[in-house]
C-alpha positions in Angstrom: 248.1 -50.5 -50.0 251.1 -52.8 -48.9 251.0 -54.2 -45.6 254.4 -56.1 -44.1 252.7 -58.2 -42.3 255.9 -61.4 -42.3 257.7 -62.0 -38.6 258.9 -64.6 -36.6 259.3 -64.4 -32.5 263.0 -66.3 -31.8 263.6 -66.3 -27.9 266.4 -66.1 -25.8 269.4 -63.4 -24.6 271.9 -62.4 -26.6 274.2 -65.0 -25.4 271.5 -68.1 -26.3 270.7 -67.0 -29.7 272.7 -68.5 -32.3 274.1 -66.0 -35.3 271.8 -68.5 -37.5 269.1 -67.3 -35.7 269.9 -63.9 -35.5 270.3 -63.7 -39.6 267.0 -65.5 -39.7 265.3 -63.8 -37.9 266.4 -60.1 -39.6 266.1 -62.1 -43.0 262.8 -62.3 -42.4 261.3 -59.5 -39.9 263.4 -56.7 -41.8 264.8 -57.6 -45.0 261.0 -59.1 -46.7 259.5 -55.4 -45.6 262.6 -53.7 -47.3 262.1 -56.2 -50.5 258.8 -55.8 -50.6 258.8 -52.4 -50.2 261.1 -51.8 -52.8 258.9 -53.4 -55.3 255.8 -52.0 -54.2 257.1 -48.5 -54.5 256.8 -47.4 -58.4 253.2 -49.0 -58.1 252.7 -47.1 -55.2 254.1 -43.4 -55.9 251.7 -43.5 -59.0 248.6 -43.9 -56.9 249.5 -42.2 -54.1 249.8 -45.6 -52.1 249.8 -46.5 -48.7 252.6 -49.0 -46.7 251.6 -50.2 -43.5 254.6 -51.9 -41.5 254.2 -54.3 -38.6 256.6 -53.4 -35.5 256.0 -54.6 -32.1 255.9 -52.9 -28.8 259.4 -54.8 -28.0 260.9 -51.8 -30.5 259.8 -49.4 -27.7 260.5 -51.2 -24.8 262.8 -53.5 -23.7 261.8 -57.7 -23.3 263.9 -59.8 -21.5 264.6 -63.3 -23.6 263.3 -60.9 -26.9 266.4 -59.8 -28.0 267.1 -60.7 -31.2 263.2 -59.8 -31.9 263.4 -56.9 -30.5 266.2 -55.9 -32.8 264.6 -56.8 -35.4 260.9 -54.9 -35.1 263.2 -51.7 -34.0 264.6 -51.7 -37.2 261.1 -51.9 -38.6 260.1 -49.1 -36.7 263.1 -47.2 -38.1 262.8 -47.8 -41.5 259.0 -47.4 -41.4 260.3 -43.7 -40.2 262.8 -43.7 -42.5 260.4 -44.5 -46.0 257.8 -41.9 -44.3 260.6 -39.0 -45.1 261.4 -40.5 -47.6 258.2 -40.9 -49.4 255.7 -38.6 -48.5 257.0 -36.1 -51.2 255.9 -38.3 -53.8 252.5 -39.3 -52.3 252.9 -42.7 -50.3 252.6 -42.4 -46.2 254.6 -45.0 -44.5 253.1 -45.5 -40.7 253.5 -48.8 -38.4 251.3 -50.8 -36.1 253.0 -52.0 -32.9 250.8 -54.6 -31.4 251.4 -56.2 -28.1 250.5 -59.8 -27.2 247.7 -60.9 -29.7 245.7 -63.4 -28.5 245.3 -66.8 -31.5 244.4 -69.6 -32.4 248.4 -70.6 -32.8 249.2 -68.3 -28.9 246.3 -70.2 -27.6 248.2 -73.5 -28.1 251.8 -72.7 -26.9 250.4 -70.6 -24.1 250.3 -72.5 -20.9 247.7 -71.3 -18.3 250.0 -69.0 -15.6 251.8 -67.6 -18.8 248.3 -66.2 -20.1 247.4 -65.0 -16.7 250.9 -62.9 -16.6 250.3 -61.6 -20.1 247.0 -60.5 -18.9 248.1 -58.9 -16.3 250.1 -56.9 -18.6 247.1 -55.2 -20.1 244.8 -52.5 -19.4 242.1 -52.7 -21.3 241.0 -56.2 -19.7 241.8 -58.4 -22.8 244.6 -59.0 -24.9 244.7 -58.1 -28.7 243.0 -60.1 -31.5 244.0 -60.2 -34.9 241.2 -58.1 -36.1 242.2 -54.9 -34.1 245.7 -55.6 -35.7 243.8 -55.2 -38.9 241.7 -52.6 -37.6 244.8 -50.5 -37.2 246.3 -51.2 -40.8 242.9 -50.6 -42.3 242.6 -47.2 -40.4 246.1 -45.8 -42.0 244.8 -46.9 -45.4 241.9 -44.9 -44.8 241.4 -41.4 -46.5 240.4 -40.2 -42.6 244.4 -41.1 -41.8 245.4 -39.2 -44.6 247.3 -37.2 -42.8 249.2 -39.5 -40.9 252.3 -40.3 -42.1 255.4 -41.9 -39.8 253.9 -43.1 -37.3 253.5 -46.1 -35.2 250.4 -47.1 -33.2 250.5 -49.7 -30.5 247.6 -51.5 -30.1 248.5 -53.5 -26.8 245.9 -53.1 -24.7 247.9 -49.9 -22.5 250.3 -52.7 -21.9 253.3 -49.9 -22.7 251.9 -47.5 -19.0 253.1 -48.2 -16.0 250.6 -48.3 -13.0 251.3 -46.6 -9.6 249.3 -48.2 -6.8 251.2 -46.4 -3.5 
C-alpha cells in the first residue's frame, strides 16, 4: 500500500501567487506522488498493490484565493485517474481521497474563531473532518472489501460539495 499523503495549501489568486510558489507548490503536491509512485510501482505490480492519492475537494470545485492549490490537487485527481487505467491490468488499483476542511491540531492554531464558524457552516454533517476519517478512507481502498474499486476519488468533507435550497 502507498499512500501520497505530501501537500502544502499556498493562498492567493492567480495574480498574488508568485511563479516560486506556483513551482513549489506543484513540486510538492504533484511531482512527490508521481516520484513516489514511480518507485513504488515494480514493488507494487508484484503484489498486487494498492496507491491511495490525496486530492482535495478544491479539484472539484472551485476556491476563491486556492488557485494555485487547486491546480495542483486537480492534477492529482487526474493522474490518480490516469495510473488507475493505467495499472489495473497488472493488479494495482489507484483511487483518491478528497477531504474537505480537516479539523487539527496545526488548523486549530491558524484558525481564528469567525473563520471556524464559516468553515462550519460549510458542512453538513455537523463537524468538520479529523484526520482519522482521512485515514479511515485510505484504509477502506486498501481493504480487500474495496477490491473492486479502482479510480476513484471519495470526498470525505462532511457534504460540504451539496448545495442547500432553503426557498
Amino acid at each position: 500500500i502507498l499512500v501520497n499523503v505530501a501537500g502544502i495549501v499556498p493562498s492567493g489568486s492567480v495574480e498574488q501567487c508568485s511563479e516560486e510558489e506556483w513551482d513549489r507548490s506543484m513540486t510538492t503536491n504533484v511531482k512527490s506522488v508521481f516520484l513516489t509512485s514511480k518507485l513504488a510501482l515494480p514493488y507494487l505490480r508484484d503484489r498486487h498493490g494498492v496507491i491511495v492519492n490525496i486530492s482535495s475537494t478544491v479539484a472539484i470545485k472551485g476556491v476563491a484565493n486556492r488557485a494555485v492549490y487547486s491546480a495542483s490537487k486537480g492534477a492529482v485527481l487526474s493522474l490518480s485517474r490516469s495510473m488507475a487505467a493505467e495499472y489495473v491490468r497488472e493488479g494495482v488499483r489507484v483511487n483518491c481521497v478528497c477531504p474537505g476542511n480537516v479539523e487539527t491540531p496545526e488548523t486549530s492554531k491558524i484558525w481564528l474563531e469567525q473563520e471556524r464558524k464559516d468553515r462550519y457552516k460549510l458542512v453538513h454533517v455537523g463537524r468538520l473532518a479529523l484526520p482519522e476519517d482521512i485515514f479511515n478512507a485510505c484504509l477502506f481502498f486498501a481493504s480487500d472489501e474495496a477490491s473492486i474499486i479502482n479510480a476513484q476519488a471519495l470526498d470525505v468533507d462532511g457534504g460540504s460539495l451539496i448545495s442547500w435550497y432553503d426557498g
